[in-house]
TIGULUM-210663 format. One record per residue (C-alpha): residue number from 1; residue in three letters; x, y, z. Coordinates in nm, 4 decimals. Each point is the difference from the previous one (the first is absolute). Example, Ala and Ser with C-alpha at 12.3 -4.5 7.8 and 13.67 -1.06 7.14 Angstrom:
BEGIN
1 | ala | 1.2300 | -0.4500 | 0.7800
2 | ser | 0.1370 | 0.3440 | -0.0660
end
This chain:
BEGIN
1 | unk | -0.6990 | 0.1678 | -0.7290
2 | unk | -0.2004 | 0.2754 | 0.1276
3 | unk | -0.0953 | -0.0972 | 0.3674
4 | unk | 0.3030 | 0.2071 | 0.1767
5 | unk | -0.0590 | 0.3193 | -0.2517
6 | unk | -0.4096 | -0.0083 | 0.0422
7 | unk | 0.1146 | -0.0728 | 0.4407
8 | unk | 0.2680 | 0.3388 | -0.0513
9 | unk | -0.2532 | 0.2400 | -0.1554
10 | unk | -0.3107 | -0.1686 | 0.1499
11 | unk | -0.1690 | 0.0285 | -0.3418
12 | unk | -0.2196 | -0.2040 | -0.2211
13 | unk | 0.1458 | -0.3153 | -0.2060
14 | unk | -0.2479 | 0.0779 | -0.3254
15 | unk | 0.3052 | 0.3051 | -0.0583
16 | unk | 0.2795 | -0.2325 | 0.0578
17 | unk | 0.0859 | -0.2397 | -0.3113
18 | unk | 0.3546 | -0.1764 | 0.0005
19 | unk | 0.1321 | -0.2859 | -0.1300
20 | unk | 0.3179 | -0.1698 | 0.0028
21 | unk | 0.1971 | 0.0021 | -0.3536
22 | unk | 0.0842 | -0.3967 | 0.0478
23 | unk | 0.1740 | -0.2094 | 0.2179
24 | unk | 0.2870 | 0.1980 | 0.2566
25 | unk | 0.2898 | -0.1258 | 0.0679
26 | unk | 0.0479 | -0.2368 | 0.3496
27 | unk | 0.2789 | 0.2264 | 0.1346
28 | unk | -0.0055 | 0.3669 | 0.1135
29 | unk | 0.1590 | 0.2853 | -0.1610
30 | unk | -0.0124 | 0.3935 | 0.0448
31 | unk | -0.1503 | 0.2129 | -0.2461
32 | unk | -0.1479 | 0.3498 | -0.0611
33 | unk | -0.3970 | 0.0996 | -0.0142
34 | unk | 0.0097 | 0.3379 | -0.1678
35 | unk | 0.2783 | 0.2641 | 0.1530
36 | unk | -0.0368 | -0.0370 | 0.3969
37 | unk | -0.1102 | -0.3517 | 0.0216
38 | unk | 0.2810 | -0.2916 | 0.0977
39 | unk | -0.1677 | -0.3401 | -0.0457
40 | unk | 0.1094 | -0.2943 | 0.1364
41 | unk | -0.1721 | -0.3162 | -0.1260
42 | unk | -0.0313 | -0.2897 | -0.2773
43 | unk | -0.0294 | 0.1199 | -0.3599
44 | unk | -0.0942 | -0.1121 | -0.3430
45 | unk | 0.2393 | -0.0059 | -0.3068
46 | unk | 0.3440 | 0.0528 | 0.1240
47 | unk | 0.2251 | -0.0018 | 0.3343
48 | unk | -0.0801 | 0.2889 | 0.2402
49 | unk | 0.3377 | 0.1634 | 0.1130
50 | unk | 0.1451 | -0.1459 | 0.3125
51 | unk | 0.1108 | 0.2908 | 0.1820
52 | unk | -0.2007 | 0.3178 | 0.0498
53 | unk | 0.2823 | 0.2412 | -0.0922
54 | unk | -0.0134 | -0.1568 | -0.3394
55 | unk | -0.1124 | 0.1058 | -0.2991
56 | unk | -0.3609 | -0.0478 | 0.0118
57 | unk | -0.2657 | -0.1197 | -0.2608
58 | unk | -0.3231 | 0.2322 | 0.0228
59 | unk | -0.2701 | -0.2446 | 0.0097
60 | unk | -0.2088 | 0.2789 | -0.1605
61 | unk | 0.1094 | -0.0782 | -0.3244
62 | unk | -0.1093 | -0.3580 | -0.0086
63 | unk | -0.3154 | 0.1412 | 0.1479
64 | unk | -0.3072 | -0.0597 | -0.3066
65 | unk | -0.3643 | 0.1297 | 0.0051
66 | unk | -0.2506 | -0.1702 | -0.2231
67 | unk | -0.3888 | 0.0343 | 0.0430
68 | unk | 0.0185 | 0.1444 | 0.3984
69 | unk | 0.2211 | -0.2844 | 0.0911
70 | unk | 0.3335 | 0.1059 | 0.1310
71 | unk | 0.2443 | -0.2831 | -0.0478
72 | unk | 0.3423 | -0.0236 | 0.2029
73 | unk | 0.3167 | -0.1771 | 0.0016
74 | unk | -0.0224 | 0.0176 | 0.3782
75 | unk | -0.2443 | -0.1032 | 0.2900
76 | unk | -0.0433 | 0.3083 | 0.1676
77 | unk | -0.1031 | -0.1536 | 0.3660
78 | unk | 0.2944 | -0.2546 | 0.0167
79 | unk | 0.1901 | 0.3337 | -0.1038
80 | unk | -0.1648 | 0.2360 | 0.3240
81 | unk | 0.0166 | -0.2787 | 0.2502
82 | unk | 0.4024 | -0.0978 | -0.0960
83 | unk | 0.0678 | 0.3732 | 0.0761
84 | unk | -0.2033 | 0.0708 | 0.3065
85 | unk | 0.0858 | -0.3631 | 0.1304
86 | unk | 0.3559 | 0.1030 | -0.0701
87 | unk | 0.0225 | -0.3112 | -0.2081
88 | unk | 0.3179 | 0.1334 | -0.2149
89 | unk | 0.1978 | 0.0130 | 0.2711
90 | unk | 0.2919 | -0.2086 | -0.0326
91 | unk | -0.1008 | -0.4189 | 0.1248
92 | unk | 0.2608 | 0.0259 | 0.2885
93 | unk | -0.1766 | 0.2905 | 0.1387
94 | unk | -0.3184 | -0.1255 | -0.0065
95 | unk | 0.0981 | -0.3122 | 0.1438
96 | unk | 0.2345 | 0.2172 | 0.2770
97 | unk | -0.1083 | 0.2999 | 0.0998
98 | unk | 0.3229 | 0.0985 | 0.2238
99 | unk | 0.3278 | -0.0920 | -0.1450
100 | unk | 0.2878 | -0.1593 | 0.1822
101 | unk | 0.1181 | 0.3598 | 0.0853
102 | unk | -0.2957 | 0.0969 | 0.0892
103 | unk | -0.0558 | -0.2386 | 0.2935
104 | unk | 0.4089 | 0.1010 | 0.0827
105 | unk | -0.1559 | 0.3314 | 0.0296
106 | unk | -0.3251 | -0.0545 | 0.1824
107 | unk | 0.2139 | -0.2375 | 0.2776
108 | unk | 0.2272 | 0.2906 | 0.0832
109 | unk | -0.1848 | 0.2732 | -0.0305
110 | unk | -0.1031 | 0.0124 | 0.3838
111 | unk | 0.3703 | 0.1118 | 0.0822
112 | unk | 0.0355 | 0.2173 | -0.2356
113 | unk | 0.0161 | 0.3265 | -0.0060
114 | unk | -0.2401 | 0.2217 | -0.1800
115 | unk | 0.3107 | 0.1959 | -0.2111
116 | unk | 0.1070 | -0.3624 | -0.0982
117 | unk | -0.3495 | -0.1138 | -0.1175
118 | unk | -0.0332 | 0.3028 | -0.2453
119 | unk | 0.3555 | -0.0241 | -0.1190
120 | unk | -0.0861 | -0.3504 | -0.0998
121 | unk | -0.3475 | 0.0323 | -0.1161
122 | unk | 0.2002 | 0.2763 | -0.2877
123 | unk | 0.1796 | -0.3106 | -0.0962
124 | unk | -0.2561 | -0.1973 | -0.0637
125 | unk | -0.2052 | 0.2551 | -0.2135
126 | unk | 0.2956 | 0.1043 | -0.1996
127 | unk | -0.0927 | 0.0497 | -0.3512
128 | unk | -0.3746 | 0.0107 | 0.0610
129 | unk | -0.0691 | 0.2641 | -0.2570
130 | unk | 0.1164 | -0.2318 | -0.2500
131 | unk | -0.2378 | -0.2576 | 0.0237
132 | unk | -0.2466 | 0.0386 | -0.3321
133 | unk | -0.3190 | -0.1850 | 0.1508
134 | unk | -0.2098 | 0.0987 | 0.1847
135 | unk | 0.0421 | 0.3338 | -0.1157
136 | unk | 0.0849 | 0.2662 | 0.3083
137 | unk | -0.1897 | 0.1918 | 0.1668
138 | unk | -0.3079 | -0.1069 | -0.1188
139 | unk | -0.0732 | -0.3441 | -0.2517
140 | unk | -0.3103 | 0.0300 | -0.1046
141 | unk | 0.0597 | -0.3144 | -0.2638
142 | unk | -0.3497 | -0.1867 | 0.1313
143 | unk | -0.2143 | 0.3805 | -0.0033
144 | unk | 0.1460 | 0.0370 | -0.3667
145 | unk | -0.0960 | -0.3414 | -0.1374
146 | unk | -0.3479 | 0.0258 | 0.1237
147 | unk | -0.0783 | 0.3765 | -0.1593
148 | unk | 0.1593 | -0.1049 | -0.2996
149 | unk | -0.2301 | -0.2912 | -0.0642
150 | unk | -0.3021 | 0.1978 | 0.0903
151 | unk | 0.1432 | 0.2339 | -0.2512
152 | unk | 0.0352 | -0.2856 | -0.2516
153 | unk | -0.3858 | -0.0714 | 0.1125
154 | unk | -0.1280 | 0.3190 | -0.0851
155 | unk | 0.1789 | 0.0087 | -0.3663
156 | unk | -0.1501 | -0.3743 | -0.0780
157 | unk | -0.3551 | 0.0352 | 0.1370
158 | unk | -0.0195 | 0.3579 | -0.1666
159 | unk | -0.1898 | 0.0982 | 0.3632
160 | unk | 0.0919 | 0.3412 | 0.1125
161 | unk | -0.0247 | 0.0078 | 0.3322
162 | unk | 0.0614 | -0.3146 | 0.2295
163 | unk | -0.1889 | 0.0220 | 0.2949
164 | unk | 0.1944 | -0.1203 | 0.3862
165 | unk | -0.0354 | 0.0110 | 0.3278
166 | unk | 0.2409 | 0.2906 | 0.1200
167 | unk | 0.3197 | -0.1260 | 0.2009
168 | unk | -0.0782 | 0.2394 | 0.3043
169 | unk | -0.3634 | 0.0030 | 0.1896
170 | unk | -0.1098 | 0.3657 | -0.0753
171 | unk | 0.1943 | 0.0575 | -0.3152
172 | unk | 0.3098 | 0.0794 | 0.2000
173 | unk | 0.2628 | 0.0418 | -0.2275
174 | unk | 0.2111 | -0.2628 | 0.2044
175 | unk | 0.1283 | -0.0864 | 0.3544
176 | unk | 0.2133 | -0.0062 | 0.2650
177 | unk | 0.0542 | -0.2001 | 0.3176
178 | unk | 0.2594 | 0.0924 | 0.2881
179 | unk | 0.1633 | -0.3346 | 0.1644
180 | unk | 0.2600 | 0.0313 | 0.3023
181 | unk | 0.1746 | -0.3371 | 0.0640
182 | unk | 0.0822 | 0.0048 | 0.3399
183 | unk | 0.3603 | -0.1787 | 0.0490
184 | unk | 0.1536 | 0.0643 | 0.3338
185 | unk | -0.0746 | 0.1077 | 0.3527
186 | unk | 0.1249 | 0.3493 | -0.0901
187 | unk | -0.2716 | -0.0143 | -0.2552
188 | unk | -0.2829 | -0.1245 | 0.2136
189 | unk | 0.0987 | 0.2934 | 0.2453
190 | unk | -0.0562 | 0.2528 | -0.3031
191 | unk | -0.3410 | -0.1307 | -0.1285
192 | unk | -0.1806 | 0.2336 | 0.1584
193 | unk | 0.2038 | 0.3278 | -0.0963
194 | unk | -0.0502 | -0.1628 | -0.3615
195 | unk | -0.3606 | -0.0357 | 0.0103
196 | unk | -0.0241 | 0.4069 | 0.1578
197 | unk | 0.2017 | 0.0697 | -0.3301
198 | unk | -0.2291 | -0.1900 | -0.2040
199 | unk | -0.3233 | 0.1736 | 0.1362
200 | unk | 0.1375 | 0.3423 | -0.0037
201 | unk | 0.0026 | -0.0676 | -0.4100
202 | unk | -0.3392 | -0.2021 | 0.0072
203 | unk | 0.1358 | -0.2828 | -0.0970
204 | unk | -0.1106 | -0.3302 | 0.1460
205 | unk | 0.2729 | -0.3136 | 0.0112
206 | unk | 0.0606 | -0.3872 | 0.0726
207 | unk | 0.2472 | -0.0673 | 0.2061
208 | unk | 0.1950 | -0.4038 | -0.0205
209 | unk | 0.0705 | -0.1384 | 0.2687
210 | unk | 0.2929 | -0.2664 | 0.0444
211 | unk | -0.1855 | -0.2361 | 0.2630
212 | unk | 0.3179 | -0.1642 | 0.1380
213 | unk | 0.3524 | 0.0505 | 0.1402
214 | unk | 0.0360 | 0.3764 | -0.1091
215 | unk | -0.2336 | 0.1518 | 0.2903
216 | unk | -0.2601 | -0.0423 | 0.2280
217 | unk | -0.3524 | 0.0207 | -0.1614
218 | unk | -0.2777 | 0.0841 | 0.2237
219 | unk | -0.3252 | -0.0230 | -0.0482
220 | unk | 0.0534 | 0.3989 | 0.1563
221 | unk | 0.2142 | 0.0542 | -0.2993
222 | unk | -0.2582 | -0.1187 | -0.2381
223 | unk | -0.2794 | 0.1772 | 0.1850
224 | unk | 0.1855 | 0.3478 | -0.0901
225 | unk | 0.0451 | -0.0642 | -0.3630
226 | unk | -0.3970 | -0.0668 | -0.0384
227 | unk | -0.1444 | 0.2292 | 0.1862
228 | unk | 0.1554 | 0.2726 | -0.1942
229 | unk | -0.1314 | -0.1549 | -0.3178
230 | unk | 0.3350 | -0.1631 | -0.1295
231 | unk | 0.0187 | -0.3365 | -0.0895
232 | unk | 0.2177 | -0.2997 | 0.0472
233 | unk | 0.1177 | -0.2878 | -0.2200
234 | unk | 0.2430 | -0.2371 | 0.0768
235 | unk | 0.3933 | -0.0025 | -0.0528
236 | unk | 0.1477 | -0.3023 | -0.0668
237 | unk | 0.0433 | -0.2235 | 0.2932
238 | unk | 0.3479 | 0.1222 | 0.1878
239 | unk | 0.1416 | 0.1754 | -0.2894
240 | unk | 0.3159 | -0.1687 | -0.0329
241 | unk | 0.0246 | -0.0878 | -0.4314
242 | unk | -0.0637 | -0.3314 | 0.0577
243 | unk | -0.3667 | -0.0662 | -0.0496
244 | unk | -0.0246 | -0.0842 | -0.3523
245 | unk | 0.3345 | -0.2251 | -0.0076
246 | unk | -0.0927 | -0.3628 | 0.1079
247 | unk | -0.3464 | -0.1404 | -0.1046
248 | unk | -0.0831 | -0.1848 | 0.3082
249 | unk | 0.1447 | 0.2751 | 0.2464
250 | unk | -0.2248 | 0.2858 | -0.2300
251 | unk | -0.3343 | -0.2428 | 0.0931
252 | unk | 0.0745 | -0.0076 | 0.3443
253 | unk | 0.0705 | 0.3753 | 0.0382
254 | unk | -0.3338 | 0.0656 | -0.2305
255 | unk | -0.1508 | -0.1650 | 0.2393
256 | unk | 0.0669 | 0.2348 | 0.2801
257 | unk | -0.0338 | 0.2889 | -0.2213
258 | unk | -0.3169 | -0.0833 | -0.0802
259 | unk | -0.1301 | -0.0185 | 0.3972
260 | unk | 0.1610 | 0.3476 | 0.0164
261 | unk | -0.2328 | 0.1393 | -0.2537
262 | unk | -0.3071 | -0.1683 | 0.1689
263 | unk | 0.1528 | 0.1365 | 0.3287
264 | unk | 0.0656 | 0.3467 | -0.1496
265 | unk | -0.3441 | -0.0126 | -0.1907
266 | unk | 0.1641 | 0.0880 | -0.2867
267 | unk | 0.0089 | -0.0780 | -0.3754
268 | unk | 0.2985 | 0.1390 | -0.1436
269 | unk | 0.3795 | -0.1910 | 0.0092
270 | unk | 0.2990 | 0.1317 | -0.0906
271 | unk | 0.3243 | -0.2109 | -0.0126
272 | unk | 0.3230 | 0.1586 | 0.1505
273 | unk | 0.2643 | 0.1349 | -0.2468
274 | unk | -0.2783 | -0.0341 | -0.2599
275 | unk | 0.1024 | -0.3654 | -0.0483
276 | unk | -0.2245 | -0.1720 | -0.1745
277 | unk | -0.1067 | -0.3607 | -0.1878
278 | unk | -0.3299 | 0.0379 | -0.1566
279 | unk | -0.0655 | -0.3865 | -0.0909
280 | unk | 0.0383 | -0.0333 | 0.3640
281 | unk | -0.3155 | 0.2660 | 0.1119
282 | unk | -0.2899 | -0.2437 | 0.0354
283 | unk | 0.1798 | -0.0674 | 0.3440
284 | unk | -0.0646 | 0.3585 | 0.1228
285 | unk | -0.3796 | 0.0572 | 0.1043
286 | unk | -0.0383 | 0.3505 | -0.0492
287 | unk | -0.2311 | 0.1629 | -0.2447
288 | unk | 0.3062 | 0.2686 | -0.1515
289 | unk | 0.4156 | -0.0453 | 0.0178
290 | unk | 0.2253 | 0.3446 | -0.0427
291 | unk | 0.2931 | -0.1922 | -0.0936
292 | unk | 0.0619 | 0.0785 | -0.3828
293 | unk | 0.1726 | 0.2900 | -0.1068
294 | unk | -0.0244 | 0.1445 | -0.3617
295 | unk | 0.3104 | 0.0066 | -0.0547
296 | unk | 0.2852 | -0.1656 | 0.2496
297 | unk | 0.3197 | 0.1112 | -0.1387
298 | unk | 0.1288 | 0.1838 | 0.3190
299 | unk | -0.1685 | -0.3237 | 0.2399
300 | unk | 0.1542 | -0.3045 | 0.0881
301 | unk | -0.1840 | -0.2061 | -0.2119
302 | unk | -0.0436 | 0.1709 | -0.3459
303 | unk | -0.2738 | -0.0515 | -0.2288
304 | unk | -0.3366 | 0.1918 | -0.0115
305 | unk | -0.3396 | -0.0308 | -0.0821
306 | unk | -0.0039 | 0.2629 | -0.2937
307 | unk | -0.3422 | 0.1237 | 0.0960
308 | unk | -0.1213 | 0.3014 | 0.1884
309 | unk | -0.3409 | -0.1578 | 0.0769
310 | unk | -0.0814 | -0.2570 | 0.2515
311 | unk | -0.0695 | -0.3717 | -0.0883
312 | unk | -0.1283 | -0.3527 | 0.0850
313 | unk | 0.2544 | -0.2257 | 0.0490
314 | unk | -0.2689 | -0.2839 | 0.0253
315 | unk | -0.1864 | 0.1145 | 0.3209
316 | unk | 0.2304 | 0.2501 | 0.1409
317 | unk | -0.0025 | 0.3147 | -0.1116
318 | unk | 0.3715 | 0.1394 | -0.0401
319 | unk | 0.0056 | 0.3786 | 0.0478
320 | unk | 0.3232 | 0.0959 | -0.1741
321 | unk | 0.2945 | 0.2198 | 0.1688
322 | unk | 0.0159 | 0.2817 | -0.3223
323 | unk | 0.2220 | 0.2253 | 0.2018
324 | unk | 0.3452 | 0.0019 | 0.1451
325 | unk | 0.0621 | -0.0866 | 0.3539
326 | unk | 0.1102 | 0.2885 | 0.2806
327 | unk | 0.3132 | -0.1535 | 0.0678
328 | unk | 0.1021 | -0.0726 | -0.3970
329 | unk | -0.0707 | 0.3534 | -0.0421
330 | unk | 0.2343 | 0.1201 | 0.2741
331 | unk | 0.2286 | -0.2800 | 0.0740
332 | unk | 0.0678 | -0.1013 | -0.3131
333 | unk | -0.0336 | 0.2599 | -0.2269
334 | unk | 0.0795 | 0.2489 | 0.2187
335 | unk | -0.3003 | 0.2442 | -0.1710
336 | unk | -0.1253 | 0.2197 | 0.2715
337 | unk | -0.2677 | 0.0985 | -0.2029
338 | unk | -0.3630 | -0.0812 | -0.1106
339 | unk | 0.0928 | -0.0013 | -0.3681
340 | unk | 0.0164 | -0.4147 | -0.0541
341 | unk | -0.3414 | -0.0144 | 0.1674
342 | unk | -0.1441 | 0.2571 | -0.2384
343 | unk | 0.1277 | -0.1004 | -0.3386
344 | unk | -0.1479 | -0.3463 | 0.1032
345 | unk | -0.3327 | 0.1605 | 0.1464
346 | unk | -0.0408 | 0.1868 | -0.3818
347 | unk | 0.1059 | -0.3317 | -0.2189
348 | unk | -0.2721 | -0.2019 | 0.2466
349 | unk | -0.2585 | 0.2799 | 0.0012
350 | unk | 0.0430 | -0.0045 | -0.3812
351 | unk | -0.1318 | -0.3935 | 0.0187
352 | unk | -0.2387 | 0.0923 | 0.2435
353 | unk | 0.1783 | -0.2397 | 0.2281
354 | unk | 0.0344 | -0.0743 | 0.3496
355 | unk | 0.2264 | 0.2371 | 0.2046
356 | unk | 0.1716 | -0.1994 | 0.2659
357 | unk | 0.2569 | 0.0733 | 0.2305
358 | unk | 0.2108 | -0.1458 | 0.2897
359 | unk | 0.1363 | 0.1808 | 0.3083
360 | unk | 0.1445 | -0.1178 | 0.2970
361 | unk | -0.0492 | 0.1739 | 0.3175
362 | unk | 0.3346 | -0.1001 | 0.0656
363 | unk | 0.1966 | 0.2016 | -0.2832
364 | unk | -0.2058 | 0.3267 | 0.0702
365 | unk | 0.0629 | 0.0665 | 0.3447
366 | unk | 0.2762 | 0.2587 | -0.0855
367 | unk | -0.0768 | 0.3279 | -0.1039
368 | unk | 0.1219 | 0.0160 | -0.3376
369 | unk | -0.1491 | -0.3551 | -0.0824
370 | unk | -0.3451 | 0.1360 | 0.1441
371 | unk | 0.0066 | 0.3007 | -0.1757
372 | unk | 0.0088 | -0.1620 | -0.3406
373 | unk | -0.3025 | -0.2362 | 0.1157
374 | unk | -0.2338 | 0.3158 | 0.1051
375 | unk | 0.1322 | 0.1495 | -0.3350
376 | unk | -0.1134 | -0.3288 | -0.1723
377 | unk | -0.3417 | 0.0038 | 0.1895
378 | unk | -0.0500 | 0.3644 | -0.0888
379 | unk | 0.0180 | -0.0554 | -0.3671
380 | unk | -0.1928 | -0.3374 | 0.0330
381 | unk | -0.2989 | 0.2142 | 0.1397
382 | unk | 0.0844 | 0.2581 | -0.2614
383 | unk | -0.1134 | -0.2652 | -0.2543
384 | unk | -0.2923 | -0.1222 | 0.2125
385 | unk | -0.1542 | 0.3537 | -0.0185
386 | unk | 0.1024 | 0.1159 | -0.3684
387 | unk | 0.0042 | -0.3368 | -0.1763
388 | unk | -0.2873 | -0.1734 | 0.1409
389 | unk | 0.2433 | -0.2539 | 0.1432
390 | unk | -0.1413 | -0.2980 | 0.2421
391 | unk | 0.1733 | 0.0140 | 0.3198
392 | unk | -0.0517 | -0.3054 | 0.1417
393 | unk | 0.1097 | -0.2889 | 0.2095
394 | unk | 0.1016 | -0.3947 | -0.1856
395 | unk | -0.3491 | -0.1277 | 0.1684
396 | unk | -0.2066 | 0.2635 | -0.1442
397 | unk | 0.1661 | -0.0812 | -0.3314
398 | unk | -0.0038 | -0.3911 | 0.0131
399 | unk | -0.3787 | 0.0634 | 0.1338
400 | unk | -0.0161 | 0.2265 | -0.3278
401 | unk | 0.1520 | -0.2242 | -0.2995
402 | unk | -0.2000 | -0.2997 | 0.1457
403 | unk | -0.3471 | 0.1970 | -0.0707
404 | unk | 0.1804 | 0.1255 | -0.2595
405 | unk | 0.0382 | -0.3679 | -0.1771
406 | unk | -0.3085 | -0.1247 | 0.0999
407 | unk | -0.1803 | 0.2462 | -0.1796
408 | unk | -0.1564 | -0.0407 | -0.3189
409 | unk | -0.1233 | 0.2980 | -0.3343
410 | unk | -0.3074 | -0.0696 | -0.1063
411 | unk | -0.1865 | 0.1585 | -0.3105
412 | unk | -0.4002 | 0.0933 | 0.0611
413 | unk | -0.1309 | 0.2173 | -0.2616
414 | unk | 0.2500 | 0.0993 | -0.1269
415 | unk | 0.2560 | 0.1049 | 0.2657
416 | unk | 0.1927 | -0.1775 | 0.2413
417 | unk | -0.0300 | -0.0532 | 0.3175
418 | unk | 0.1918 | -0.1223 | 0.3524
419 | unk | -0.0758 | -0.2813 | 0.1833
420 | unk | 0.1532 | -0.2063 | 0.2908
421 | unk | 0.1062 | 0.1003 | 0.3755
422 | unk | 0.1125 | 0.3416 | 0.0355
423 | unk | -0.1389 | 0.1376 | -0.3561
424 | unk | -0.1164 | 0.3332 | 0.1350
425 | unk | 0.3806 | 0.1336 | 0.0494
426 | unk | 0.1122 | -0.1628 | -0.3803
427 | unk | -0.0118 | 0.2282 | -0.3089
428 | unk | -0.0409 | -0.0985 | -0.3302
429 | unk | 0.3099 | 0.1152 | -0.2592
430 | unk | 0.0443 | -0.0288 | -0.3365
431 | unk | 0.3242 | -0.0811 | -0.2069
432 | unk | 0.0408 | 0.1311 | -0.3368
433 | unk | 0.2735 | 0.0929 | -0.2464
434 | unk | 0.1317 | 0.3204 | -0.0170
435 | unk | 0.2482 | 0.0369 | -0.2620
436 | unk | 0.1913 | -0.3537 | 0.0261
437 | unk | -0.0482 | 0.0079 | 0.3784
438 | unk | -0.2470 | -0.1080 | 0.2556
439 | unk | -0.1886 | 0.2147 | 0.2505
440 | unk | -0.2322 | -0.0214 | 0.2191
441 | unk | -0.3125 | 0.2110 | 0.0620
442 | unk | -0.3168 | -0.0196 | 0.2643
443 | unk | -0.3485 | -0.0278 | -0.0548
444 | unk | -0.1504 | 0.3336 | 0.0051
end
């Protein structure tokens, strides 16, 4: 009951006290946790509602303390793990990540032409706005849960504050991570225009690399993204929406993906399209995956993870996509702006979440695309210097949130202290209630 929450907040199990009301039911239903939580899981006494656009039951109410114990009619880690496993997506899509359609699409695409692709890609995402889970821009259903059963935590044990290990090495309030997935030859010929760009704002980035079929990649190539102190992860294996459709086809491909990242010396995958199959992972050797978004309601393959912080999906580390893409944004939409990117940037700030964003060197090569990327890194730098925000790159952060979750509190006469790998960059918080709400506070 409390493993994933005490893993989340990195805080002691004496403060965390739940128990399960009585037996749940053997199917899956959605349900509210307090206001901005949507739950997804079994659940005890009656039938959780079957569609999220339903009317739903706020599991709050059959929520009882007695004697520090908090007892639920939910488990709360089957709960977190069937949201950021995507686990309430609809069976068929799951079992198929590309529909009949989609495949049409993916065959053709090569002849056609790029006015075509859009007009048809607006077809597809008709009616996006409607969908009611997860919740756009930003679903923070997982972040949610987990304060509100610290919250519950702090009412039952009658301990004001909670002491945790702060998300962010330094107390940074959160963080941010620049990516640039690297499609065509017209975007390998840009890469290094994109990385004077990045520099020029101080910002650092990783750069994915398709290994096969899209362009030539020299060990020359490689050379000149390290040496300037970018990194590289790995981008699918010819990026054609096909990896994660046949089982035995996906082994043999993650099997040449994986000597990519040996030969690339890198850690970091990311699938093309942001495909994805999660149950399928333990075949990809790499130590964090990029593959996830938050929410998916304007990609290919909807769903979402519903958290803005990153996560163990057994051994990998996923590092969540919280942002929408470049070419969404201007393709799509048609929003020549930054103002998508920063109402998400405030709602995952507010969570003290991960900031992370995708842009292609091939969709800012024109001047009015590349304008609205220095205008993004501008502000991103902005909130480096003013709000103490971690500008970082996704090796740094899965080197991070590994320390981070192998450290443990300890109390020695009577205060708390770090321990574990990396210890001397954590800082201790505190939770506490403040009028019916959590915050957080550091150690003075």
């Amino acid at each position: 009951m409390n493993s994933e929450l005490a893993r989340y907040f990195c805080c002691p199990d004496q403060y965390l006290k739940f128990a399960l009301r009585g037996p749940v039911s053997s199917d899956c239903g959605y349900f509210q946790f307090g206001d901005a939580a949507t739950c997804f899981g079994s659940y005890h006494g009656q039938r959780a509602a079957q569609h999220p656009a339903a009317i739903l039951h706020d599991a709050l109410s059959d929520t009882v303390q007695e004697n520090g114990t908090t007892y639920l009619p939910f488990i709360p880690s089957q709960v977190a793990d069937n949201l950021r496993s995507e686990k309430y997506v609809a069976d068929w899509r799951l079992a198929e990540p590309m529909s009949v359609l989609s495949r049409m699409y993916y065959f053709i695409r090569p002849i056609l032409s790029v006015g075509v692709r859009r007009h048809l890609q607006k077809l597809y995402f008709r009616g996006w706005e409607k969908l009611p889970f997860p919740r756009w821009p930003v679903d923070c259903s997982v972040d949610n849960l987990f304060q509100q059963l610290l919250l519950l935590s702090l009412k039952s044990n009658g301990v004001n504050p909670i002491p945790f290990i702060w998300f962010w090495p330094e107390g940074a309030s959160s963080c941010t991570i620049m990516t640039h997935d690297v499609e065509s030859e017209l975007g390998r010929a840009f890469c290094e225009k994109l990385m004077d760009i990045d520099d020029s704002f101080g910002i650092k980035a990783s750069f994915q690399i398709v290994p096969e079929e899209r362009y030539a990649v020299t060990p020359g190539f490689l050379d000149s993204i390290r040496h300037r102190g970018f990194e590289i992860a790995v981008h699918d294996l010819n990026h054609d929406g096909h990896l994660f459709e046949d089982k035995a086809e996906f082994l043999e491909r993650a099997h040449r993906i994986n000597s990519y990242g040996r030969e690339y010396s890198t850690e970091g995958f990311r699938a093309g399209v942001l495909y994805r199959k999660q149950v399928w992972y333990d075949a990809l050797k790499f130590s964090y995956d990029m593959s996830v978004p938050n929410v998916a309601s304007l990609d290919p393959q909807r769903g979402g993870c519903c958290t803005v912080m990153p996560y163990f999906l057994d051994e990998v580390l996923e590092l969540p996509v919280t942002t929408i893409q470049d070419y969404t944004l201007f393709y799509i939409l048609k929003d020549y702006s930054i103002n998508i990117w920063k109402q998400q940037i405030d709602l995952i700030m507010k969570k003290h979440g991960l900031l992370s964003f995708i842009i292609h060197p091939d969709y800012v090569i024109q001047p009015r695309e590349q304008a609205i990327f220095k205008e993004l890194l501008a502000y991103l730098r902005q909130l480096r210097d003013e709000k103490n925000v971690w500008t970082t790159t996704p090796s740094e952060v899965n080197r991070w949130w590994r320390q981070r979750d192998g450290m443990q509190l300890v109390e020695k006469d009577g205060k708390w202290h770090i321990e574990g790998l990396g210890k001397e960059r954590a800082i201790i918080a505190y939770a506490s209630e403040e009028d019916g709400r959590l915050v957080f506070s550091f150690q003075p």
